[in-house]
C-alpha positions as CSV (number, residue, x, y, z in Angstrom):
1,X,-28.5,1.6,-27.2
2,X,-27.6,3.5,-23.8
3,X,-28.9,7.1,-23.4
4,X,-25.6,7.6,-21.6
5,X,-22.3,8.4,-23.0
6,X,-19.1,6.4,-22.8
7,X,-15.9,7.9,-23.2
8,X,-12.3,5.7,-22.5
9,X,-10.4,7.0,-19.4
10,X,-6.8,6.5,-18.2
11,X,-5.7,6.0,-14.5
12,X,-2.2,7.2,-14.5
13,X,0.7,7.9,-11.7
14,X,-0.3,10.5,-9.0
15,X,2.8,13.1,-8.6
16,X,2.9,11.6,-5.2
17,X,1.2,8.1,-4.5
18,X,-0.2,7.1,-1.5
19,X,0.1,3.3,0.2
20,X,-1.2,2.4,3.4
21,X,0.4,-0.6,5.8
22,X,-2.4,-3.4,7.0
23,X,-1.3,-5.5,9.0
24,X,1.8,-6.2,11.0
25,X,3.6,-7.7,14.0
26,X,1.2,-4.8,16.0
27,X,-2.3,-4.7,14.2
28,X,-3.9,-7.6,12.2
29,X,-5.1,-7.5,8.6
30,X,-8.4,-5.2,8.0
31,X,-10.3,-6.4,4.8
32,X,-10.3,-3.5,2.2
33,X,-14.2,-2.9,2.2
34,X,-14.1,-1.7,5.7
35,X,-10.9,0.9,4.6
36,X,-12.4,1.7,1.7
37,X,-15.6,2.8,3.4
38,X,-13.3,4.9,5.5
39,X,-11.1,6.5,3.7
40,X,-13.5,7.0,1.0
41,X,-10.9,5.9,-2.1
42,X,-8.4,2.6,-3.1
43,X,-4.6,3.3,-2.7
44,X,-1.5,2.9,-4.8
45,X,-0.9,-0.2,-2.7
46,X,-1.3,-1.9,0.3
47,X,1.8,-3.0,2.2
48,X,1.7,-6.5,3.8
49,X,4.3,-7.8,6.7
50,X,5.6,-11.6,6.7
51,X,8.4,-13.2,7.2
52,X,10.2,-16.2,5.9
53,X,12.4,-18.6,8.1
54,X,11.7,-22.7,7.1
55,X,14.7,-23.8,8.5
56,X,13.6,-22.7,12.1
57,X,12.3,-24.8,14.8
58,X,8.8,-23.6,15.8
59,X,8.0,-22.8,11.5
60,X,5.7,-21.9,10.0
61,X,3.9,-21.0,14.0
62,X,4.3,-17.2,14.6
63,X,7.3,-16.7,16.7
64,X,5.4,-15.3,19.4
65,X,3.3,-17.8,19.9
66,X,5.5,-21.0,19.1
67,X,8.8,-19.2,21.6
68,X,6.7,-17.3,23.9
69,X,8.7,-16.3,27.0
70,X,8.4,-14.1,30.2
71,X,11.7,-13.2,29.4
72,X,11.3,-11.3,26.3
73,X,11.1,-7.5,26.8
74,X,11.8,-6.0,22.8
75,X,9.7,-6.9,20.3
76,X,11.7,-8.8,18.5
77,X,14.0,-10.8,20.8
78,X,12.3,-13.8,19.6
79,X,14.6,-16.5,17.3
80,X,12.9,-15.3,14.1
81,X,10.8,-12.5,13.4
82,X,7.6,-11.9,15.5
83,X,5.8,-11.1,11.2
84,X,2.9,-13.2,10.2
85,X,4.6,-16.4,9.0
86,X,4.8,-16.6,4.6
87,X,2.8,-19.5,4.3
88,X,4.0,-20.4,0.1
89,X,8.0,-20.8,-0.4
90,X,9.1,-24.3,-0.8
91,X,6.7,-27.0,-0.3
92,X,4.5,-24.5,1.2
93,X,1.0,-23.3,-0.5
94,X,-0.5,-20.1,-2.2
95,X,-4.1,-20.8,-0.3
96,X,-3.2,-19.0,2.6
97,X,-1.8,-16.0,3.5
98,X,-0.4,-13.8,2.5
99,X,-2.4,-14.8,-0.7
100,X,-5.4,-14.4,0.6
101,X,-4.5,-10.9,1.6
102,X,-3.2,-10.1,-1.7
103,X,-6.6,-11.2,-3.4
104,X,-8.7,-9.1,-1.9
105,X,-6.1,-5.9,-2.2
106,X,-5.7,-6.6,-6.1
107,X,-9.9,-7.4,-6.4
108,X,-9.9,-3.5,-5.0
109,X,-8.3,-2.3,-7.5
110,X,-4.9,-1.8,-5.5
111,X,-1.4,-3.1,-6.1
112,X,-0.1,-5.6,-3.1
113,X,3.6,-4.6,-1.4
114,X,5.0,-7.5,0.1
115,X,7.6,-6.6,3.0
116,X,9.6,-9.9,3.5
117,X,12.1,-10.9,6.2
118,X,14.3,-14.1,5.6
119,X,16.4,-16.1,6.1
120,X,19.6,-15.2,4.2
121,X,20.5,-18.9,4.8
122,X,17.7,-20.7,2.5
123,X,18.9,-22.1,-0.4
124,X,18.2,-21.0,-4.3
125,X,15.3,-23.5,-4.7
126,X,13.3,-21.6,-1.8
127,X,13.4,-17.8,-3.4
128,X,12.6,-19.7,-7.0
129,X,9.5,-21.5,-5.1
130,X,8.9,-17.9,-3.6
131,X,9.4,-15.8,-7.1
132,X,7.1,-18.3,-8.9
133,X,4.2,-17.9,-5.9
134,X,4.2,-14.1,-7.2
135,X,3.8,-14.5,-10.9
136,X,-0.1,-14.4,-11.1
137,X,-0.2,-11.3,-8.8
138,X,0.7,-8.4,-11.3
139,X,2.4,-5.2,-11.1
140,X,3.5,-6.0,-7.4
141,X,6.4,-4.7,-5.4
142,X,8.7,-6.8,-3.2
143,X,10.9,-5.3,0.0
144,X,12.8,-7.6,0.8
145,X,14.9,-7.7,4.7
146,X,14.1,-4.4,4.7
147,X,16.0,-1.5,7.0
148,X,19.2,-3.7,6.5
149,X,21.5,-1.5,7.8
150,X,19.9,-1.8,11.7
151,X,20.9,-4.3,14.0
152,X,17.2,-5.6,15.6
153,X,16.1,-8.4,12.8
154,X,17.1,-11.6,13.2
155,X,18.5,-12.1,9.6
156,X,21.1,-9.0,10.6
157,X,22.0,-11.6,13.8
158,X,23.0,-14.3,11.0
159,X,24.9,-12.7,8.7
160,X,27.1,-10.0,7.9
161,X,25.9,-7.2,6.5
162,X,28.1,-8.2,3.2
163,X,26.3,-10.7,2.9
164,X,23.1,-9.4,3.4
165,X,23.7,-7.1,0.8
166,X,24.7,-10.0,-1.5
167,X,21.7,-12.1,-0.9
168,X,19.4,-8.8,-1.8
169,X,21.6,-8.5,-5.2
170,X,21.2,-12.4,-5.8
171,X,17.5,-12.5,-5.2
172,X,16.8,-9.4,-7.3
173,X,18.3,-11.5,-10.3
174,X,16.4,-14.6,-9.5
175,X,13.3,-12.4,-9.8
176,X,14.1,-10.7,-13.1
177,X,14.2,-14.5,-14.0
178,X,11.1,-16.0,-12.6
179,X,8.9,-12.7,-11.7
180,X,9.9,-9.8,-13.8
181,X,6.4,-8.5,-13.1
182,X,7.1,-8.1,-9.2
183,X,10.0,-5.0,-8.8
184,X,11.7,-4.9,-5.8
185,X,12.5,-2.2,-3.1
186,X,15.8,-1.8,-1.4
187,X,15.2,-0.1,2.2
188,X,18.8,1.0,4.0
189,X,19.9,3.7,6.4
190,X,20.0,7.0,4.6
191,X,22.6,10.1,4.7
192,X,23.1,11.3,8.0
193,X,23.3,15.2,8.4
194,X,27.3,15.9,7.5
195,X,27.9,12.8,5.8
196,X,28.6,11.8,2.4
197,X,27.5,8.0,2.0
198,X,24.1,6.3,2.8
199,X,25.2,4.0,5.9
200,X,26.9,0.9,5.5
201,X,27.8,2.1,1.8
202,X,30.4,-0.5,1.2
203,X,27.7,-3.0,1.8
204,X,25.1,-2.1,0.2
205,X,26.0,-0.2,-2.7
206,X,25.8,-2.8,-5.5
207,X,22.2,-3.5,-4.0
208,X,21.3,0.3,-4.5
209,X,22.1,-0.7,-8.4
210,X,20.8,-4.1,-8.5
211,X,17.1,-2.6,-6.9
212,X,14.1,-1.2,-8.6
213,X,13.3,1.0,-6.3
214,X,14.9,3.0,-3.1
215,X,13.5,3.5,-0.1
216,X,14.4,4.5,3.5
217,X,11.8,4.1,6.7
218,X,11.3,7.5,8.5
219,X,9.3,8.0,11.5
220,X,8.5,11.7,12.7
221,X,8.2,9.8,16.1
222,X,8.6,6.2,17.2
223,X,8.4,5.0,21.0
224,X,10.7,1.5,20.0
225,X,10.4,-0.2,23.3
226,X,6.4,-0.7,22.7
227,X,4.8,-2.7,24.1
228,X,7.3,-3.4,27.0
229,X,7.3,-0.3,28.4
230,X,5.4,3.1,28.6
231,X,7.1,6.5,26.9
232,X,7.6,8.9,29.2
233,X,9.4,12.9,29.4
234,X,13.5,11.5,29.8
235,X,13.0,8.2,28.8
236,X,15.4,6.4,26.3
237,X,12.8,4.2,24.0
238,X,11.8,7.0,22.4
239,X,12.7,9.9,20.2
240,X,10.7,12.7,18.2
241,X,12.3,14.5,15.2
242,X,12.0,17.8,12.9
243,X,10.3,17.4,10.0
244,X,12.4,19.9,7.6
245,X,15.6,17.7,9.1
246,X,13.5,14.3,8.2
247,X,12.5,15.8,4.3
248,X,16.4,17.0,3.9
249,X,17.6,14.3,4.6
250,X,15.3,11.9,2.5
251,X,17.0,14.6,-0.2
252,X,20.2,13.6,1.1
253,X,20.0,9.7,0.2
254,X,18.3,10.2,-2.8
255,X,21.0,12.4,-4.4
256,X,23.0,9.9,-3.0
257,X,21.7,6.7,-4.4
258,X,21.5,8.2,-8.0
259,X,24.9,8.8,-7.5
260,X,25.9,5.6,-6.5
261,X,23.7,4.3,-9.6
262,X,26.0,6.5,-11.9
263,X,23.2,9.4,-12.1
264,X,20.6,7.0,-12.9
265,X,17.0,8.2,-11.2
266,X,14.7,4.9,-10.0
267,X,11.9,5.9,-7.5
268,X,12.0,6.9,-4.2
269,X,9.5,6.4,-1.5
270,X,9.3,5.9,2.2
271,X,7.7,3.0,3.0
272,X,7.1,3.0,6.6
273,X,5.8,6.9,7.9
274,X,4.1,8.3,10.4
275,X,4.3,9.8,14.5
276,X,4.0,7.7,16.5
277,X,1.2,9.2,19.5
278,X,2.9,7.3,22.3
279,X,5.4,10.0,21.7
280,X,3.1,13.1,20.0
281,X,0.0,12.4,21.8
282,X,-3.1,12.0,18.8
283,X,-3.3,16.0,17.9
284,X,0.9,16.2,17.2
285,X,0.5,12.9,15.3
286,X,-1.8,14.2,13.0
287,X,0.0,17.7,12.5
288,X,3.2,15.8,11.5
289,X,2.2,14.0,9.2
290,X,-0.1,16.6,7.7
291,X,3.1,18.9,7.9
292,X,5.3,16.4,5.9
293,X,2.8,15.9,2.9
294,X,2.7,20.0,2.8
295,X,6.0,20.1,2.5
296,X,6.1,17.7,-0.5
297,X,3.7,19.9,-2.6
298,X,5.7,23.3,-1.6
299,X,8.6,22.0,-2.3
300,X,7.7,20.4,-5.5
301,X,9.4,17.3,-4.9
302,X,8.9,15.2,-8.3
303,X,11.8,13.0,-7.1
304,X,10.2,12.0,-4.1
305,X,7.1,9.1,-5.5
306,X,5.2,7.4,-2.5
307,X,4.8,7.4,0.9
308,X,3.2,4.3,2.8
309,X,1.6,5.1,6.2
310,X,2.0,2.9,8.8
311,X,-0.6,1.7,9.4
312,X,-4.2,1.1,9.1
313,X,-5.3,-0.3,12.4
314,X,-2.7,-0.5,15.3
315,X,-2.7,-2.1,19.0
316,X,-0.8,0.7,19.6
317,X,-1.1,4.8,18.6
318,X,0.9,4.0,15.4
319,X,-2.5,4.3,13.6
320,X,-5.1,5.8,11.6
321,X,-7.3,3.3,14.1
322,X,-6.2,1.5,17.6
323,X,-7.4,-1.6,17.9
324,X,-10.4,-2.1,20.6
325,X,-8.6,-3.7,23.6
326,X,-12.3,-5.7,24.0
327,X,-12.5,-6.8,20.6
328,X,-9.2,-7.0,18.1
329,X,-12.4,-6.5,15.1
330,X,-13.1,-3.0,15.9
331,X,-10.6,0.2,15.4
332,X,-11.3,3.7,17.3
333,X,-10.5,6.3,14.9
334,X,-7.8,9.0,15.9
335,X,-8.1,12.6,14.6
336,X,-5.1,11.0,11.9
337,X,-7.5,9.2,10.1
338,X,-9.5,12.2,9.2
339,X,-6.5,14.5,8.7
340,X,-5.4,11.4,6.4
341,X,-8.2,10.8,4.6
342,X,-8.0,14.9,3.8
343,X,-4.7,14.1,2.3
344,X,-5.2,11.6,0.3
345,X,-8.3,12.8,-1.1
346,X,-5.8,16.2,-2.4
347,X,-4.8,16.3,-6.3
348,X,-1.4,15.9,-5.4
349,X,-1.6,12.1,-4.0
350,X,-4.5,11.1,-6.5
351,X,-4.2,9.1,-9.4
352,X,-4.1,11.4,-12.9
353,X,-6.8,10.6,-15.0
354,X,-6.9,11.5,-18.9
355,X,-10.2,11.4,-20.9
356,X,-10.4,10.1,-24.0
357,X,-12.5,9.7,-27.0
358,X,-16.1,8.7,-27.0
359,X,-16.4,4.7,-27.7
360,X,-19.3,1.8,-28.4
361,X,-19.5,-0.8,-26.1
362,X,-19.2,-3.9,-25.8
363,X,-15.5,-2.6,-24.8
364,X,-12.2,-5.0,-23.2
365,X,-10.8,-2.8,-20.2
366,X,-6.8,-3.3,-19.1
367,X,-6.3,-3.5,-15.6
368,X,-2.3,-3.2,-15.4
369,X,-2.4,-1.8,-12.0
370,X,-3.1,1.1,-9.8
371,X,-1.2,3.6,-12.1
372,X,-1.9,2.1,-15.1
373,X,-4.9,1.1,-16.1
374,X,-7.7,1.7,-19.0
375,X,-11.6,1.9,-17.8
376,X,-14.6,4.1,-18.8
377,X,-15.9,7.9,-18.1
378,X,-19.7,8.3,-18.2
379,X,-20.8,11.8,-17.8
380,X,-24.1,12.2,-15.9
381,X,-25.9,15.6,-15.0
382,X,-27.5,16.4,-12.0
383,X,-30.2,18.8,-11.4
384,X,-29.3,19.1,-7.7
385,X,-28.6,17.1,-5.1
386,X,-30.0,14.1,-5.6
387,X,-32.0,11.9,-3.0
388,X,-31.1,8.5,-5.0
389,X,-28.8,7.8,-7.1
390,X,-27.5,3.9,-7.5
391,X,-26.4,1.7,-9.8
392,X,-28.2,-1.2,-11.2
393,X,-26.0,-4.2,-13.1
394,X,-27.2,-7.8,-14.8
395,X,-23.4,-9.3,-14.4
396,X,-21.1,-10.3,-12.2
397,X,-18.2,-7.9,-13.2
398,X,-15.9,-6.7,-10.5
399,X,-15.4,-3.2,-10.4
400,X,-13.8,0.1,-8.6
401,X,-16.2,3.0,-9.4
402,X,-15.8,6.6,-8.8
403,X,-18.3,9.7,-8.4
404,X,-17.6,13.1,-7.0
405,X,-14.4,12.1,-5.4
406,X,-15.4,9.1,-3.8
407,X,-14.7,5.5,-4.5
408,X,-16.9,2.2,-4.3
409,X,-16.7,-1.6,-4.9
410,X,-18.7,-3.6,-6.6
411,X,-18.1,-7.3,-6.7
412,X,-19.2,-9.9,-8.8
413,X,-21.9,-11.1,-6.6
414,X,-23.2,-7.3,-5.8
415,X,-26.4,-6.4,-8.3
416,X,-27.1,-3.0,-6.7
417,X,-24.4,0.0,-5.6
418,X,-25.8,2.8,-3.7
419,X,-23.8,6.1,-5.0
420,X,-25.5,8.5,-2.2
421,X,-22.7,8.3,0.2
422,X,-21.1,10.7,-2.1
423,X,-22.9,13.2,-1.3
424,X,-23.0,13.3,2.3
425,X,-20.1,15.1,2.7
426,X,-20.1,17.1,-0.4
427,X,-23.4,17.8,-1.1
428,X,-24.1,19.6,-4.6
429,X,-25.4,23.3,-4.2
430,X,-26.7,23.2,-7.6
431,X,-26.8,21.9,-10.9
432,X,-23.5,20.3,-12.5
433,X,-22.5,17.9,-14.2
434,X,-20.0,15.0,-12.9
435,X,-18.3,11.7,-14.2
436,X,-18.3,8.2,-13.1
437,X,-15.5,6.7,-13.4
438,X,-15.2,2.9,-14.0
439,X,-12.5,0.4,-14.2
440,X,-12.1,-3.4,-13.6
441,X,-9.2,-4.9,-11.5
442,X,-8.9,-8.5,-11.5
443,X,-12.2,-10.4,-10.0
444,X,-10.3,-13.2,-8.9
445,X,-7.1,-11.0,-7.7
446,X,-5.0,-13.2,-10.1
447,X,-4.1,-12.3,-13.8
448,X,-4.6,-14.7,-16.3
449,X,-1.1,-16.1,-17.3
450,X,-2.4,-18.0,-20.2
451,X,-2.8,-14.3,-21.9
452,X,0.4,-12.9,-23.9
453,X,1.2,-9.8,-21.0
454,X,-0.3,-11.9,-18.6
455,X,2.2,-10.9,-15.9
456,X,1.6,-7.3,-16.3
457,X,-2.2,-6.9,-17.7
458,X,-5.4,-8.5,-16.8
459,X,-8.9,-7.7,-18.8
460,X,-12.7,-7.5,-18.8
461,X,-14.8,-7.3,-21.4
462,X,-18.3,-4.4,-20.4
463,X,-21.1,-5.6,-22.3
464,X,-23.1,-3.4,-21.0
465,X,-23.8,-0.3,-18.7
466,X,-25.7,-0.6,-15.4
467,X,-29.1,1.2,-15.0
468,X,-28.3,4.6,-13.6
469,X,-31.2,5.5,-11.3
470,X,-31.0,9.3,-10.3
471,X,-33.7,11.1,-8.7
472,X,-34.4,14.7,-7.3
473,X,-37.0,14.2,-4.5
474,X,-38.3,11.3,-2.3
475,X,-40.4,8.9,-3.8
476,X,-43.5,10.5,-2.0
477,X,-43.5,14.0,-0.7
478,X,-45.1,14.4,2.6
């Protein structure tokens, strides 16, 4: 029998959740050890950039490298979009990315958000082939040719905005259909200060009832013409807003889309956010953003659920790292990522978590996702701080562990998790007593869709509890 208690624990919805873009047609993908180690916890979800166009000449090669020109000077004058190329669809395959991506975001106890541009052109069979590629991958969300009502994507260049707005609605139902475990996010233009419709209403409006989920993409500052030229006092690539406009008007097209959805309420979220420090300069950036989430919690805005910041590593200053001009593996922190990781590490953007009764193991634990999920709270004492503290398992269980507000992974080939880098930055002045939290996202990154609620729920079954080595003083004094 242990000598430690085990109680159950719930991992519920934060009153504002917090996603984080990796990856995009300005930063490559950063693998979620190196963020977690950074940022010190997992996030609602991690927002992934591709794009979809298989009737294009050049595809599936990244546009800018299979239509490079001299002549391009905006980033996406290219024939297709200049994303990372969706490498499933039709006749295409699940061992690449984004897949791969999406593994290791699920194994790390995130859910995956999967921005797609495409081709309004493809045919029925190609968004079944795509719906069926996202079955195994949970409580996902989809965004699909997102800010629609702009003028700078290529699928805008191919169709009317009608009928981008009808191929949104028409894909939504083909997901309820083949994926009703991936909900989808409609991104638009929003209400404009003085005005009474979201833009482009007439177009859009039956998508606004058809989606899961609204969204608009809102940055405090943005320098557009990156990298083709350089932001400067007077230029016209650029632009810097007010925060308190920015939040009103988020307000605005909220009110507005429940409206339009005959006062029905879905959630609301921003899914692209930041200031942009080609504009702000790296202090400014990080006071924006910090000024916006303050604004959230004093204005106790329950309608407002998410934010995603863009993003985590960026060639440009659109990040919480820039990407080392000598080596695209290594970020430079900006002061944001420190101001972030305050943020996100506040009650207000952190999962709720309920205790519940004392249980026996062996014990099954649900993963349903991020804000839903059913794991273990063992309460530990400590008579100071300690000088070790680690965990010791026999199995090859993957799982996302907590202790005094930090996060760690274990995966299912790790034996031994050192805990004492949650103490470095809040060391214990005393005695106390704290929990670790444990739960168990999917090892593989994949539910099992041979269970009954496969789509939604994935489980692992705790035998046992690691060895829980805690001491007070170094092995030998000197």
């Amino acid at each position: 029998m242990s000598e430690w208690k085990v109680f159950s624990l719930h991992m519920g919805k934060a009153k504002c959740a917090v996603d984080l873009g990796d990856g995009s047609e300005r930063g490559e993908y950063v693998n979620q050890d190196y963020i977690l180690q950074k940022l010190g916890r997992p996030h609602r979800s991690i927002s992934l950039m591709y794009c979809y166009y298989p009737l294009d000449e050049g595809w599936p090669g990244r546009a800018s490298v299979v239509h490079a020109s001299p002549d391009v000077s905006f980033a996406w004058d290219y024939p297709y979009d200049d994303y990372f190329p969706y490498r499933g669809g039709l006749n295409g395959s699940t061992e690449g990315e984004p897949f791969t991506c999406m593994r290791d975001i699920r194994r790390h106890g995130q859910d995956v958000t999967l921005t797609m541009t495409i081709d309004p052109h493809v045919t029925d069979d190609h968004l079944i082939a795509i719906a069926k590629d996202l079955r195994p991958f949970g409580r996902m969300m989809l965004r699909v040719n997102h800010e629609c009502t702009g003028d700078w994507f290529c699928y805008t260049k191919r169709s009317t905005y009608q009928e981008i707005g009808a191929f949104y609605s028409h894909f939504c139902g083909i997901l309820k259909e083949y994926a009703p475990n991936v909900k989808t996010i409609l991104c638009t233009g929003g209400v404009d200060e003085g005005k009474t419709q979201i833009e482009m209403e007439d177009c859009f409006a039956q998508a606004v009832r058809d989606t899961d989920m609204w969204s608009i993409d809102k940055y405090f500052a943005l320098h557009w013409g990156w990298p083709y030229d350089v932001a400067e006092r007077g230029g016209t690539s650029h632009s810097r807003g007010n925060i308190r406009d920015i939040f009103q008007y988020t307000k605005r097209s909220y009110d507005r889309f429940c409206q339009l959805c005959g006062g029905e309420k879905k959630p609301m979220m921003m899914s692209e956010l930041n200031a942009d420090g080609d504009v702000t300069g790296p202090y400014d950036q990080a006071a924006m953003v910090r000024e916006f989430c303050q604004m959230l919690k004093e204005e106790h805005a329950d309608w407002f659920t998410s934010f995603s910041l863009y993003q985590f590593r960026d060639r440009g200053r659109l990040g919480l790292e820039m990407e080392d001009p000598n080596n695209d593996q290594v970020g430079i922190p900006q002061p944001l990522l420190d101001t972030y990781r305050e943020i996100i590490h506040d009650d207000y953007f952190s999962p709720a978590m309920t205790l519940g009764p004392e249980i026996t193991l062996p014990v099954t634990l649900r993963w349903g996702g991020a804000e839903d999920a059913d794991g273990l709270a063992i309460p530990l004492h400590f008579d100071g701080n300690p000088h070790f503290c680690e965990l010791v398992f026999e199995d090859d269980s993957n799982l996302m562990l907590e202790l005094n507000g930090r996060w760690f992974y274990k995966s299912p080939k790790a034996r031994t998790i050192d805990l004492m880098s949650a103490f470095y930055e809040k060391p214990l002045t005393g005695a106390c007593d704290l929990t670790l939290k444990l739960f168990a996202p999917p090892a593989e990154g994949e539910n099992d869709l041979s269970v009954a609620d496969g789509l939604l729920n994935s489980y692992t079954t705790i035998h046992a509890l690691p060895k829980i080595r805690i001491r007070f003083e170094p092995v030998e004094l000197g």
